[in-house]
N, C-alpha and C positions, 0 to 999 in steps of 0.2 A: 024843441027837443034838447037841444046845447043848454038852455038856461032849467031846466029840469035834471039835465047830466050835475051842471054846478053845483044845483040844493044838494043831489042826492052824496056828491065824493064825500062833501064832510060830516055827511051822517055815519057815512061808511067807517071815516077812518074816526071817530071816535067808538063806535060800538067793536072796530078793531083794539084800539088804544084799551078800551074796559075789559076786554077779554086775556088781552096780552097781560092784565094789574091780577084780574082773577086767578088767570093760571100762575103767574108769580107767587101770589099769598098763599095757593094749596099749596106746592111746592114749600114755600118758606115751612108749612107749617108740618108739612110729613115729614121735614130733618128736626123737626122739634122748635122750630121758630114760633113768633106769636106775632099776628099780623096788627100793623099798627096805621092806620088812616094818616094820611097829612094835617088831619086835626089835631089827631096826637101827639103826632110828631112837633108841632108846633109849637102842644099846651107843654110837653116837657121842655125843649127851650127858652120858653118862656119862664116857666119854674126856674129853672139853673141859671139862667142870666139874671131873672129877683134875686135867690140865693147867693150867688155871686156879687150882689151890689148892695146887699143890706150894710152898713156901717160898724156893726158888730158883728164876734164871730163866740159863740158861748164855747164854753170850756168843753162841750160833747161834737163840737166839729158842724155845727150846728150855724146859720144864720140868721141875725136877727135886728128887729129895726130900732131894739133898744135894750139891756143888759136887761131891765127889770123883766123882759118877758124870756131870757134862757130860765131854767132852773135850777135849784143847787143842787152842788156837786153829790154827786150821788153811787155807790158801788163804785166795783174795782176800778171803774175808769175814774171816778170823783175821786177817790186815796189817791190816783197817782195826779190827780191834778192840783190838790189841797196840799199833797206835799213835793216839793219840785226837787229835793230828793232825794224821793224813792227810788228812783232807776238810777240815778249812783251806786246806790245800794243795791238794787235787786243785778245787776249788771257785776257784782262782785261777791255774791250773798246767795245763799240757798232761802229763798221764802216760801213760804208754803200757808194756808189760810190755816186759822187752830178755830178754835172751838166759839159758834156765835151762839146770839138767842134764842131757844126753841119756846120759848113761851109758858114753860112755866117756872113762875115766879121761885120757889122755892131751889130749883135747879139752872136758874139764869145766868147767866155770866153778863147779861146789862150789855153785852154787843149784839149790833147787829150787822158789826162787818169787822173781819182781826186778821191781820197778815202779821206774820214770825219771821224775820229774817234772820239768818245766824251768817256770819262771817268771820274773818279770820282778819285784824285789824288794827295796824300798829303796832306786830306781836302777839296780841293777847285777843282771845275770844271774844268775839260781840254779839250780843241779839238786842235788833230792835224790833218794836211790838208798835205796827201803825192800827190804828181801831176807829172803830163809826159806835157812838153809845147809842142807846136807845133814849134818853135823857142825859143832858151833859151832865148833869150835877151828879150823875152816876158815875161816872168816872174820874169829875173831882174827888167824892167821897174816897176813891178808892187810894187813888194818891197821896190824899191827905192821911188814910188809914195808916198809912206806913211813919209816921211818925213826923211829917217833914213838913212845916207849915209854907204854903208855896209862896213864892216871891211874885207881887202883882205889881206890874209897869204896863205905860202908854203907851203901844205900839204908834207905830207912825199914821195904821190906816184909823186911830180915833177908839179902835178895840183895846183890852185891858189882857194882857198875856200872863197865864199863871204857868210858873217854873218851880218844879219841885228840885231842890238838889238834892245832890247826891247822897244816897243814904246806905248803911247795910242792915241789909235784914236775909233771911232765909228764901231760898230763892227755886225755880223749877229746875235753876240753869248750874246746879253747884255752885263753884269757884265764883262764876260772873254773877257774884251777890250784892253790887254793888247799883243801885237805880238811880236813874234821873230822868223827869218826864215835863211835858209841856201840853201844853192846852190853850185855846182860845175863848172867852169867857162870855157864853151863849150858845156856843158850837160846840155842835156833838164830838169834833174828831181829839184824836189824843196820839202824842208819838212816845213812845218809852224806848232809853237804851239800859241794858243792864251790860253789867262787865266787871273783872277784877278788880278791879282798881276805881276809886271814885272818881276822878282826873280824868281817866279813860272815857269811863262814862260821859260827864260830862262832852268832853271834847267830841263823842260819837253824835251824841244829841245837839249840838252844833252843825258839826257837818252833815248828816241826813237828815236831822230832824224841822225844818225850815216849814213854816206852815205860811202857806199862802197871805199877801196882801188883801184883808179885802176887800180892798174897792178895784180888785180883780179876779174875786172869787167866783162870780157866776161867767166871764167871761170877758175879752179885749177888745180895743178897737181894732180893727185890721191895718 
């Protein structure tokens, strides 16, 4: 009889232990919980300790076991990661998105991502214009339209950087008719600053206008 008592206690106190787990998870789930097994529980510690130890970290916050598998930089988060800075800027600067590509040709504007900063800088008026083309050479054209053949040098990561200086032409922005813009030559992005003054300008597109290294473009080592 006592070795029949023995089998049966630990039957008992696990079909306890299951019921006490069940009533826990209806409870978790009538305040709006979502019941999650120790299986679960497990495979997501497992995920976040991977995550956590990948060698790379991509530019989207992202882990990974080698740069070539993040992706490029892409929307509002890729502008502010292509250019490092833009929250200089936008941290003293009213920006606001203007007008991208709806698709057709005839009424295009060739972006397919355009932030307008305006600030007040130096003294005198600034706007720069950070933009995603839809084709880069749609944005060199456009650069180039302005009359100002761009200056092409060796950046350091091996890429060929086109600078247009400063020019005056007729502008959205009145007085700040003064442009100067830059570009990476394959890469869709592009920074413009416009401003009274040519000097200005320039010097605006120095200070915010910085376009990522890149052979750090998709992403760091941690």
């Amino acid at each position: 009889m006592q070795k029949r008592r023995d089998r049966v206690t630990p039957v008992l106190f696990a079909i306890t232990v299951m019921l006490a787990l069940t009533v826990a998870g209806i409870i978790h789930v009538a305040h709006g919980g979502e019941v999650t097994g120790p299986f679960a529980v497990a495979d997501q510690v497992s995920s976040t300790t991977k995550q956590a130890n990948t060698p790379y970290i991509c530019w989207d916050g992202n882990g990974s076991g080698s740069l070539t598998r993040c992706p490029d930089p892409r929307g509002a988060d890729g502008m502010k990661w292509v250019f490092p800075g833009y929250e200089d800027a936008a941290r003293s600067a009213e920006c606001a998105p203007g007008e991208t590509d709806d698709g057709d040709p005839s009424t295009s504007s060739g972006h397919r991502l355009f932030v307008e900063c305006s600030m007040s800088w130096r003294g005198t008026h600034v706007h720069l214009h950070y933009a995603y083309w839809s084709e880069w050479h749609t944005g060199q054209k456009k650069y180039t339209a302005t009359g100002s053949t761009p200056r092409i040098e060796q950046r350091l990561d091996g890429a060929m950087s086109l600078s247009w200086r400063p020019r005056r032409l007729p502008t959205p922005h009145g007085e700040a008719s003064w442009i100067a813009a830059e570009m990476v030559e394959g890469q869709g992005w592009s920074v413009a600053a416009y401003a009274g003054d040519g000097e200005v300008a320039r010097q605006a597109l120095e200070e915010f206008g910085e376009i990522r290294d890149l052979r750090e473009w998709r992403g760091l080592p941690r």
